[in-house]
N, C-alpha and C positions, 0 to 999 in steps of 0.2 A: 657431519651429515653424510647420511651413505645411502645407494637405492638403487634400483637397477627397476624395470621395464620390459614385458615377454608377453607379445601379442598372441594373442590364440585364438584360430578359426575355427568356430563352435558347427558342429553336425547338431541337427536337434534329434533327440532319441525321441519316438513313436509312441514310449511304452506311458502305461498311466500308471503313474505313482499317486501316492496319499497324498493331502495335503502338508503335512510334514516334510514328508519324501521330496518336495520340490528344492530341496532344499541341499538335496544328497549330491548330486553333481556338482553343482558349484565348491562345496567344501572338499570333496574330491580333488577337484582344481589344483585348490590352497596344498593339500597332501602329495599329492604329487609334480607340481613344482617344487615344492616344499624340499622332500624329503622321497618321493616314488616309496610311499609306507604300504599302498592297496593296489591291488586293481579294479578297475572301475567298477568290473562288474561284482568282485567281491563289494565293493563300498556303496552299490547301489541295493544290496541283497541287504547291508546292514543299514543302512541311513533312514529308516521309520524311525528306527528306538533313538530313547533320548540318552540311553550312554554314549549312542557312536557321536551326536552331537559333540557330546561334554568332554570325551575323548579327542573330537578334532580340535576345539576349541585349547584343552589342556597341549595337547603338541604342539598349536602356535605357540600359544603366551609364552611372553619372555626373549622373543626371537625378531620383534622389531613388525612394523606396521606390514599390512599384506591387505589387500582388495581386490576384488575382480570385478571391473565395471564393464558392462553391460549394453552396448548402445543398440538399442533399439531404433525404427523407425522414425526419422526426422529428427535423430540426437539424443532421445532419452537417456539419461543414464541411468542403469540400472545398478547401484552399489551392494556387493556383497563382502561379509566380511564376518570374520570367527568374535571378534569383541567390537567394543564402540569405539575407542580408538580405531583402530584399520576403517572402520565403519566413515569416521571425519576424514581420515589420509584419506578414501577415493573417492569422498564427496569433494575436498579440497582439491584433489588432482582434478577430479572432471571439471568443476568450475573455474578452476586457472586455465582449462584446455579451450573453455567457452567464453571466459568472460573477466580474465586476472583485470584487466584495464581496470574496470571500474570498482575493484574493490583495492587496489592499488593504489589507485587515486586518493579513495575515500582512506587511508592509510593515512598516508600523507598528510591528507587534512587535519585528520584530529591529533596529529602528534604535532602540529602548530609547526608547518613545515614547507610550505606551500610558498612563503619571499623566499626561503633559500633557495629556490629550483626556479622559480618563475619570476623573483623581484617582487616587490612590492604591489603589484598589478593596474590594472586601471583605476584614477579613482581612490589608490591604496586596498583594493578589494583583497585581494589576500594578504597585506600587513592585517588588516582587520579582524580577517576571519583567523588570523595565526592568532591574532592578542586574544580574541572572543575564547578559544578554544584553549589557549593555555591558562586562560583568566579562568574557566569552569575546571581544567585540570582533571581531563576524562582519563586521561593515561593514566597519572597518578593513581587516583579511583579506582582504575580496574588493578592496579599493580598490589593495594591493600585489599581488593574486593576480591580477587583471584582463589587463595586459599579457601575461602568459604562460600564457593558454589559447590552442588555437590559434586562425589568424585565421579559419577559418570559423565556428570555435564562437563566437569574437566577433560577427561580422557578426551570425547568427543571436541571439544574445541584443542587440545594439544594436536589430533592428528587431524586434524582442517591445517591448522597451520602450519603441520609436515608436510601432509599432500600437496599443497600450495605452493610451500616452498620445493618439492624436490622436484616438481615439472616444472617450475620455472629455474632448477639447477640445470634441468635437460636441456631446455631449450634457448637459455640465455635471454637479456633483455631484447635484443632483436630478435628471436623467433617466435616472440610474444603475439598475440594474433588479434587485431582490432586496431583500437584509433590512438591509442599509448604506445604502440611499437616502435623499442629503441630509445624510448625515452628515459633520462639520466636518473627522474626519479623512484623507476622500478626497484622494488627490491626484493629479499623475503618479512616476513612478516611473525609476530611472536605472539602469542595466546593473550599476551595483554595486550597487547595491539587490536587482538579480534575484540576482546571484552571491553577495550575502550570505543571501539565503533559497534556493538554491541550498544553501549550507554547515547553511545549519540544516535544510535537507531530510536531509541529508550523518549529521546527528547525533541523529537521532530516537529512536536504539537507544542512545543515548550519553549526548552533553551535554545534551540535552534534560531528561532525567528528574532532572538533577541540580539543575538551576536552583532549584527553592526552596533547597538547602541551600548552595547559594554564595551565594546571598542573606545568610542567617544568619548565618555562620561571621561571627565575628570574635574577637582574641584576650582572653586572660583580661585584666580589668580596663582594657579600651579606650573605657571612656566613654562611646560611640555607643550612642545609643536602641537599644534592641531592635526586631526588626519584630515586628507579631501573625501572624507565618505561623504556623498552628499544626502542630501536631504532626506528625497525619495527615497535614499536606500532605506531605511528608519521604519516609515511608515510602509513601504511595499514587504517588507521581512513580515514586520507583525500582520498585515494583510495575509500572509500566505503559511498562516497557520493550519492546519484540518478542520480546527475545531471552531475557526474566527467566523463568525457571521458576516455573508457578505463579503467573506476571504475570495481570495484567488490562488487557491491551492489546486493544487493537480492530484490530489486523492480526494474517492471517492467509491461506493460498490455496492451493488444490491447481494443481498443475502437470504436464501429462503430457504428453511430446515422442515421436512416435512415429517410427520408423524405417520402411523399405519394409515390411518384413517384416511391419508389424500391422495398414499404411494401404490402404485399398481399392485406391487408386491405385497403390498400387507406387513411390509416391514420399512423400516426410514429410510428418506431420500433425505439430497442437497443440493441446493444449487449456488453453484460461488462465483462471482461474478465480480470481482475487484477491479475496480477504475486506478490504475498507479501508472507510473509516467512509462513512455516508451524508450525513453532514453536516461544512461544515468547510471548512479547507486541504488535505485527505487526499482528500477526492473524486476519481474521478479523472473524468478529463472526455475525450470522444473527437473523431478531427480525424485527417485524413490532407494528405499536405503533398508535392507535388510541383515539384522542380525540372529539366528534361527535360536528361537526360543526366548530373546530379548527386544527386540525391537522389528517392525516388519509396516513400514509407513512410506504413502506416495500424496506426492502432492507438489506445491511453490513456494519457495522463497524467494529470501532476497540474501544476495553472497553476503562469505561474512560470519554470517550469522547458520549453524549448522544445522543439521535437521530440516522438516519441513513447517510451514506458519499457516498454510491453509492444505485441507489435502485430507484422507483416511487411511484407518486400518481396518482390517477385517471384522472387528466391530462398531467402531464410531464414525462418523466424516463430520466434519466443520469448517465455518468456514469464518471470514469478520469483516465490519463496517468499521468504518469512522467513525466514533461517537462525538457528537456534540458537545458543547462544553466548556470551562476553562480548566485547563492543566496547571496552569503558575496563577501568578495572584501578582500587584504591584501592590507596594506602600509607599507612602509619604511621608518620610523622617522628618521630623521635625530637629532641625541642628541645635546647639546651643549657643549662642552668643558668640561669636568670633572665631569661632570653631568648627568650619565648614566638613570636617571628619566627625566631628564627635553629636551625638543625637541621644534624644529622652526617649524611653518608654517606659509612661508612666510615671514612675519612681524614680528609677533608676538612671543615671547619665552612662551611653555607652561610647565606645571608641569603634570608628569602623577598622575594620583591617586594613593593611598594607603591603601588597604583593607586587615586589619586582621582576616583572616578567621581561626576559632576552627574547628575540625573536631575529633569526639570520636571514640576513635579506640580500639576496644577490644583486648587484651594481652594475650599472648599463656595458662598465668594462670588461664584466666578470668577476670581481672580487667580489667576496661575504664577508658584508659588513653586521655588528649587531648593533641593534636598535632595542633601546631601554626604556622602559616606561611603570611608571606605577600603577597598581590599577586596586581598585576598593570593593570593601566587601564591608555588607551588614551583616546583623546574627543569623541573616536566613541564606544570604546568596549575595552577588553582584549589584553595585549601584549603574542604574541605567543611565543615558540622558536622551529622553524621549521629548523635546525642545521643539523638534523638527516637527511634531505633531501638533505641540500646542507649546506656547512659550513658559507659562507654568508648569510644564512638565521637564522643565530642563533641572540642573543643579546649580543651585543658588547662595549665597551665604545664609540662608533661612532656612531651606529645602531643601532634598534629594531624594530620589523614588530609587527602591529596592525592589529586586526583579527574585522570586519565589517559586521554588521548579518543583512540581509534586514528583516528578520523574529524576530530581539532580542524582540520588545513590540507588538507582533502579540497575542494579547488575545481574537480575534474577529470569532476562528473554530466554534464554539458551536452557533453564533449568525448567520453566514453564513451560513449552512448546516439547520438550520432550518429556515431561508428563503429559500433556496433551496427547500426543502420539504412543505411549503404554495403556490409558485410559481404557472401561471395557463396554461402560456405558454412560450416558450422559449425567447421571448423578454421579461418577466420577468427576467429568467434565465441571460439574460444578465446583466439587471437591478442591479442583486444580485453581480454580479461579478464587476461593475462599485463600488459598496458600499463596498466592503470587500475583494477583491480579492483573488486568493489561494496563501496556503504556498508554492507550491512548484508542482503545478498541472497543467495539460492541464484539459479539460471540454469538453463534449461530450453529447449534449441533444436534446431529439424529444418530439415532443408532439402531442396531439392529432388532432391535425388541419392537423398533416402531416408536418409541417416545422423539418428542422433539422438543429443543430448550434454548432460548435467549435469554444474555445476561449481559448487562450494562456494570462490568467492572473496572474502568477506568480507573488510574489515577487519578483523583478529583482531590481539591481541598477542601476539608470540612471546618468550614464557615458559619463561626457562630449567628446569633438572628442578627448580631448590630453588623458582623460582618457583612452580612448577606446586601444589608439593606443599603449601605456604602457600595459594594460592587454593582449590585444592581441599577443605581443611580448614576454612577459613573461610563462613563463614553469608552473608559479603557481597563476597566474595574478596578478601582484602584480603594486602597482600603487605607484607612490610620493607620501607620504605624506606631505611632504614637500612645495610641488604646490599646492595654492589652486585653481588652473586651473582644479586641478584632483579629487577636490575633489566632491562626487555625485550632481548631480544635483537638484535643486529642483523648480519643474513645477505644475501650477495647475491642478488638476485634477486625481492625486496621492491616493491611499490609503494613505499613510503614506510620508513624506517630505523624498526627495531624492530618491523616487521610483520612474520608467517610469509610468507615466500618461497613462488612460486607451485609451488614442484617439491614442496612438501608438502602445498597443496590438495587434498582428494577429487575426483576427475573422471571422468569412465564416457562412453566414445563405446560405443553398441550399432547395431546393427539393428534390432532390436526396438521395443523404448522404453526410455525412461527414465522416473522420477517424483520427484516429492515432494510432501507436506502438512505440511510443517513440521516433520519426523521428522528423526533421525537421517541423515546421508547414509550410512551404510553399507546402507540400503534402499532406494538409487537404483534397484536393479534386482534382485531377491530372488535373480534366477537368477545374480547376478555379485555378490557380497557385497563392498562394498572396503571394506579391510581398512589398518589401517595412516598412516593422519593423526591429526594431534595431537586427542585427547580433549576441550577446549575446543569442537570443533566438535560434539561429541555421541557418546555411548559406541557400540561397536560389539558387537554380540552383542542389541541393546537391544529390545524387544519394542514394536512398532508402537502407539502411539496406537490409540484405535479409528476414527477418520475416517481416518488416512494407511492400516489394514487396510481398510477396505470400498474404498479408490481402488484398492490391491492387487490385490483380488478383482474387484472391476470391468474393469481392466485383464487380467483373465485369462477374459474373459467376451468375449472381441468377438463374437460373435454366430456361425448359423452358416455364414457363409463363412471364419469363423478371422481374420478381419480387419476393420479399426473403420471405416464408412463417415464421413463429416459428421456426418450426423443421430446418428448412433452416440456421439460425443460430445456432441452438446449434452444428448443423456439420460442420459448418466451421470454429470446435475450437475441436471437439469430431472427427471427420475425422481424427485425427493424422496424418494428409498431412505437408510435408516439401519443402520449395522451391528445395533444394539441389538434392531429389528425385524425384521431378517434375520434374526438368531441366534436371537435368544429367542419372539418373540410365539407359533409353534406351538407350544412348551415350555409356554407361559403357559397358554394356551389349555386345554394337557392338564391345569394343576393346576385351573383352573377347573372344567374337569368332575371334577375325581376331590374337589375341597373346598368349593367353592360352595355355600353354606345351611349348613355343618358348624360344627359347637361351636370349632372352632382359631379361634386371635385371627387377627382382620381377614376372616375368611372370613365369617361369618353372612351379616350385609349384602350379600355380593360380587356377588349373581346379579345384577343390574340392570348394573354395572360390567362383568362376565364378559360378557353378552351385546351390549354395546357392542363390545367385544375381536374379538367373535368375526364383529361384520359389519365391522370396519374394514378397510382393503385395504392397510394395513401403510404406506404413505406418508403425506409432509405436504404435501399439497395443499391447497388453500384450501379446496376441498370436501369434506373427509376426514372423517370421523365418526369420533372415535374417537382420535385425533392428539393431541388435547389431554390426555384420558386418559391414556394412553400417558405421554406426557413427564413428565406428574405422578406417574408409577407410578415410571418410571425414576430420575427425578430426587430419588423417598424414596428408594431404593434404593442410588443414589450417594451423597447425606448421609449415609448411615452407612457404606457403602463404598463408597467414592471409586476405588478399585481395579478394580470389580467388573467393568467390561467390559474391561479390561487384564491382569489375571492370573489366574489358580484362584482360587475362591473362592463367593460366594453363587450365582453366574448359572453359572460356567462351572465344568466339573471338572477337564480336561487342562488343565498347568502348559505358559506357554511351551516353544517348542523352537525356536530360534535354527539349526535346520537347515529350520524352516519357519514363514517369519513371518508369513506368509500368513494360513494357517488357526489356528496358534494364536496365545494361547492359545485353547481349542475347547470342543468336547463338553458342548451347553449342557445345565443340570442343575440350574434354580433351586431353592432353596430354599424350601419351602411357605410356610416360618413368614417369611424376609423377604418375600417377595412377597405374601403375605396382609395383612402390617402397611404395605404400600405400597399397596397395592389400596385399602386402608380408607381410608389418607390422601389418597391422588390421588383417589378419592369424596368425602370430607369439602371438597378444597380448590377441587373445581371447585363444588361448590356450593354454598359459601361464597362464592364469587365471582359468583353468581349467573348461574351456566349451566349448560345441560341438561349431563347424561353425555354424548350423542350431540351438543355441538356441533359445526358444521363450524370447522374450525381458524383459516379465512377471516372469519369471526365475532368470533376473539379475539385473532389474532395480527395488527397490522397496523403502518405508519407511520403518522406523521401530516406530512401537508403542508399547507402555506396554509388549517391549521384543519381540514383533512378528515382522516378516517381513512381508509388506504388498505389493503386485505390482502395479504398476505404472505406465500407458501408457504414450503418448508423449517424448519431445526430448528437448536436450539446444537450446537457443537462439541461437547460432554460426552456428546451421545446417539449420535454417531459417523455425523452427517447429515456429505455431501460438500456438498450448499449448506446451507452455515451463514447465519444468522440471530439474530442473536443484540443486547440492549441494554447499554451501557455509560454509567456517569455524565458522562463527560466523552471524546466520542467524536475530539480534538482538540484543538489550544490554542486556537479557534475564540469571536469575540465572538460568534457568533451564536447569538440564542437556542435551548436543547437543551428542547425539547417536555418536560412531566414527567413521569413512568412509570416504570414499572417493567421487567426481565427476570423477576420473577417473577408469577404471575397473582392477577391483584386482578381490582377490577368493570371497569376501563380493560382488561382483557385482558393480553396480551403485547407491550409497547410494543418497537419494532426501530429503531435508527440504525446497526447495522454490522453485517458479514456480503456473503454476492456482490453484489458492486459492480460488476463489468465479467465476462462472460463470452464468450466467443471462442473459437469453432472454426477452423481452418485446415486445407485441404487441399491439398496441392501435386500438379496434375495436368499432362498433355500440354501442356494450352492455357494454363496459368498456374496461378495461387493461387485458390482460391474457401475463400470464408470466411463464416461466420454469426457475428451477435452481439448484446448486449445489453448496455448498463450501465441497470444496475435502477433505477437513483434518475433518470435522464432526466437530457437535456443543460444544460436552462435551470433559474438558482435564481428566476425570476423568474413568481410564480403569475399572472400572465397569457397568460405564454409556450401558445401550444399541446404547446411541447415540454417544459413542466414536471413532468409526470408522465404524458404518454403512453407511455413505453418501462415504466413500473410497469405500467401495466396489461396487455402482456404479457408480463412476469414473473408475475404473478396467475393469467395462461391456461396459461403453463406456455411459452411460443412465443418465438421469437427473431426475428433480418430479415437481409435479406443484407447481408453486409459489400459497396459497392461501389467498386471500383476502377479496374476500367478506363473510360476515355474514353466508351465504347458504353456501358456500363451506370448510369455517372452523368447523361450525355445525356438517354437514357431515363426518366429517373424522374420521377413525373408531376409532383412536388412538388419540382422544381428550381428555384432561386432564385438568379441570377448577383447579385454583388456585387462593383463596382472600385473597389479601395481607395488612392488615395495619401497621400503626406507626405513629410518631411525629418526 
């Protein structure tokens, strides 16, 4: 491996060039670092036409990776480069410059590697997750799946994994920048390495969640040490699914695609709004990446993984949800008589497999030692032992439950998302989704014609009726194995055999818009209800979450021209507006005055609390008074009914009505006696925690980075805020250390790692795209960085920055910083 590094302080030129033309200077660049083939001003005379392109492009190739990154304002990178390879080398270079730690880690992880570096861990937590990961054999997978992506998508991930590796040739493991510096298990990293975390990006709603309990599993009277995974771990993994009901997952996002009909311009908007963790593998990190005449795309991901996953081009912007659901499927093998490996279905008597997996595990002295174990497999995947949940669910001489991953040979992210990003219009967009479907995503896309389109393409299993009616019965969806009545279906027209076929997806092209917050899709569009996909992807008739009703009602709000400008979006996410507060606080307000100081339980006391109510301005701003209150009020409220902003009941008195999802359920009508006995408690707990009734929210709710507290506007999902904010224990499979705190309020306040993470408006007009945006957590993990937590602080003001794109407006920026990057 060979490479070299030549900074260039960029003058921005004056003149206006074509849209093509933006294109001419930087290939210029490449030319004369190259080779000094032009002068500028000759190459700026010639750079409209598309021979000079085909020309610069034809003198690279063959001569080894080349990019000019671009930093813009606050860190953007802006990547240029003559093919897609050079294209991955300076995406790969910038995101090792911002953030090698945590795709380094996640390395690590999936090559089943994490005892040798760290030992065994707590618990045996990384013996477990080494066995889980070489038991599913992601490496391997990407090592046969490699050849048959396509060959752009290849290129593109070969030179991610150059650029990655030849800035961390520059800088060594110690000049690595973040919370991994210097650590022994830094390394480079290889195209099957990205395509096997790739697959486990693939199965986060899946096989991920199942890893401690393939761990475990082993059969009755096998000998082999037990691991100390304990219990909880079992049951908290499968809890912290996307798609689990009731989970405690750290993803989540609203999504709203607008058609002409609602965008000021007469041409499509978007607005992206992704809830993903702030710390971790899951970060997502922003980067725009142009190839001139082949690729020309800005937007977020998540490292790793090349390209951008929410984001636009010059004609489309999209963006995605979590889709509801299940991804894997369990069964119930039925063994055969004394044969705790071998199982019926049906007919036939099978044999499970047998895989001895080595896993090196470092010793309190230092030595690597290996530790052996065998581990089982049925005809579809991994035997689990899910015991820890219910004692029939464990592996028995009778029994044993088989774990089923719609996502296991899902090698196809990398070649999806950059068709997504070549796409010209959203019947494209769907095009893409018919060829490769998502791992585990709703879809959200407008384009510049003005059309707008949702599409629920998940990996899903397609569940014959006996199946269906077994999963749906079951606590854990667990189906006969045994029956091959139950077993997936397989239909034409599938991504992959035994997946539902794309002609049964839910899908809504409008004019209008379209939405989602993680809801049911049968309220992609309240005014066009679809009707008629399979129930797995979420019941229809179903009554809106309270965060997917306030994105509802906001979308019926555009202001009054009848249409959403730019700015119009970034505040119907920066507004820190919450249903809970919409609906109820004037309600509240009234029981205030009509029982405050009154002998009823919870009221005596209230007046001090009441009159905090009554100056707060109903949002969650960092300087809100009254905010914190509030949540404490609502959040007794929810403890005893969990329901209460979702159906009739304490808060509300109209029952749903599925002819209007909108507005109900409605008719807010709280309850003296709960609201009084929540009044009392949200008084008792804020100051027990040791702060005023009137503190500003910005006071209690914040992150922490690099030791600092930082503040934090918005609210959890559960009070029906559209920017969520919200704490989770483990926001990731992430070595890095998670800050300690709480989601609930103590003297620390309200500690935050997950919640809006990347926000993104898009406007598609005459003269092109014009877009705003912000990822909240900033581009750099590295607390020296200037761009380590500048984009938090505003998030904090409440402000965004312009997304920039073309030629002229990157030129422009006063904090432009050219970077030429080579290698082999």
């Amino acid at each position: 491996m060979s490479g070299s590094v030549l900074a260039k302080s960029t003058s921005p030129s004056k003149g206006s060039l074509g849209r093509r033309a933006r294109f001419a200077l930087p290939v210029v660049v490449f030319l004369l670092v190259s080779f000094s083939l032009v002068s500028p001003l000759a190459s700026a005379q010639s750079a409209g036409s598309s021979d000079f392109i085909a020309r610069a492009q034809s003198a690279i190739a063959g001569i080894g990776y080349r990019a000019e990154i671009r930093r813009t304002s606050h860190g953007i990178p802006h990547v240029l480069a003559a093919d897609l390879g050079s294209a991955g080398f300076g995406q790969g270079w910038a995101y090792a410059e911002d953030r090698l730690c945590d795709l380094a880690d996640q390395v690590v992880k999936v090559r089943g590697e994490r005892s040798r570096w760290l030992g065994a861990g707590a618990q045996d937590e990384h013996l477990a997750s080494d066995l889980g990961y070489l038991t599913l054999g992601l490496v391997e997978k990407a090592r046969r799946a490699l050849p048959s992506i396509s060959r752009d998508a290849r290129a593109l991930l070969e030179g991610y994994a150059a650029g990655y590796n030849r800035y961390l040739a520059e800088v060594g493991p110690g000049g690595v920048r973040g919370w991994c510096a210097g650590q022994p298990w830094i390394g480079p990293v290889t195209a099957v390495d990205l395509l096997a975390y790739q697959q486990d990006l693939a199965i986060v709603s899946s096989g991920r969640v199942v890893l401690p309990s393939v761990a475990v599993a082993r059969p009755p009277g096998d000998g082999q040490e037990a691991l100390r995974v304990p219990a909880a771990a079992v049951s908290d993994a499968l809890r912290s699914a996307p798609s689990a009901v009731g989970g405690a997952s750290a993803l989540g996002s609203n999504g709203w695609a607008l058609g002409g009909l609602l965008s000021s311009s007469g041409r499509g908007a978007l607005l992206a709004n992704p809830h993903f963790p702030w710390q971790g593998e899951l970060q997502l990190w922003e980067s725009h990446l142009t190839v001139p005449g082949t690729l020309d795309v800005y937007g977020a991901g998540i490292g790793g993984l090349p390209g951008v996953q929410i984001g636009f081009t010059e004609q489309v912007a999209w963006t995605h949800t979590v889709a509801p659901g299940p991804r894997f499927t369990f069964a119930q093998l039925q063994l055969t008589p004394g044969r705790p490996t071998g199982y019926r279905v049906g007919d036939r008597v099978l044999d499970m497999r047998s895989q001895v997996v080595v896993v090196q595990v470092k010793q309190a002295d230092g030595r690597v030692e290996p530790v052996r174990r065998t581990m089982w497999s049925g005809e579809h995947g991994p035997i689990v032992d899910l015991s820890s949940i219910d004692a029939g669910y464990g592996w028995t001489t009778t029994g044993a439950i088989e774990f089923r991953d719609a996502n296991a040979d899902n090698s196809g992210l990398l070649d999806f998302w950059l068709g997504m990003a070549r796409t010209r219009n959203v019947a494209e967009v769907a095009a893409r989704h018919v060829e490769h479907g998502t791992p585990w995503l709703n879809t959200l896309a407008s384009d510049r014609s003005g059309t707008s389109w949702y599409g629920n393409a998940a990996r899903t299993p397609n569940l014959t009726p006996e199946a269906m009616r077994a999963w749906s019965s079951s606590p854990i969806g667990l189906l006969d194995g045994g029956d091959p009545k139950q077993d997936w279906r397989v239909e034409p027209g599938a991504v992959a055999a035994g997946l539902l076929p794309a002609s049964r997806w839910p899908r809504l092209t409008r004019a209008d818009y379209v939405f989602n917050a993680n809801n049911s899709p049968w309220a992609a569009n309240p005014r066009s209800p679809l009707r008629g996909y399979p129930q797995q992807l979420g019941q229809e008739r179903l009554a809106l979450p309270a965060r997917a009703r306030l994105n509802a009602l906001l979308l019926e709000e555009p202001g009054p021209t009848g249409r959403f400008t730019l700015d119009a979006l970034v505040s119907a996410v920066l507004a820190d507006e919450s249903l809970g507060a919409r609906s109820l606080l004037e309600p509240v307000r009234g029981l205030c005055r009509a029982h405050a100081g009154s002998a009823e339980a919870g009221w005596r006391d209230a007046g001090k609390a009441c009159a905090v109510l009554d100056g707060w301005d109903g949002r969650f701003r960092v300087d809100s008074r009254g905010a914190v209150l509030w949540r404490e009020l609502l959040t007794a409220v929810l403890a005893e009914h969990p329901d209460a902003l979702n159906a009739a009941g304490p808060l509300l008195s109209s029952p749903f009505d599925p002819r209007d999802p909108v507005r109900t359920p409605g008719a807010p009508r709280p309850d003296p006696g709960v609201v009084g006995r929540a009044i009392d408690s949200a008084q008792r707990n804020v100051e027990a925690a040791g702060f005023p009734l009137d503190v500003p929210l910005g006071a209690v709710q914040h992150s922490v980075k690099g030791g600092r507290e930082l503040p934090v506007p918005g609210a959890p999902d559960a009070l029906g805020a559209v920017n969520v904010v919200e704490r989770v224990p483990a926001p990731a499979t992430t070595l890095e250390p998670v800050a300690r705190g709480s989601g609930e309020l103590t003297s620390d306040g309200y500690r935050v790692n997950t919640g809006t993470s990347f926000l993104l408006a898009v406007q598609f007009t005459d003269r092109g795209p014009r877009a705003k945006g912000l990822l909240t957590f900033s581009q750099s993990i590295d607390p020296r960085s200037p761009h380590f937590a500048d984009q938090q602080a505003l998030f904090a003001r409440g402000e965004v920055r312009e997304c920039l794109f073309t030629w002229a407006q990157i030129q422009a920026d006063p904090q432009l910083r050219t970077t030429v990057v080579r290698g082999t």
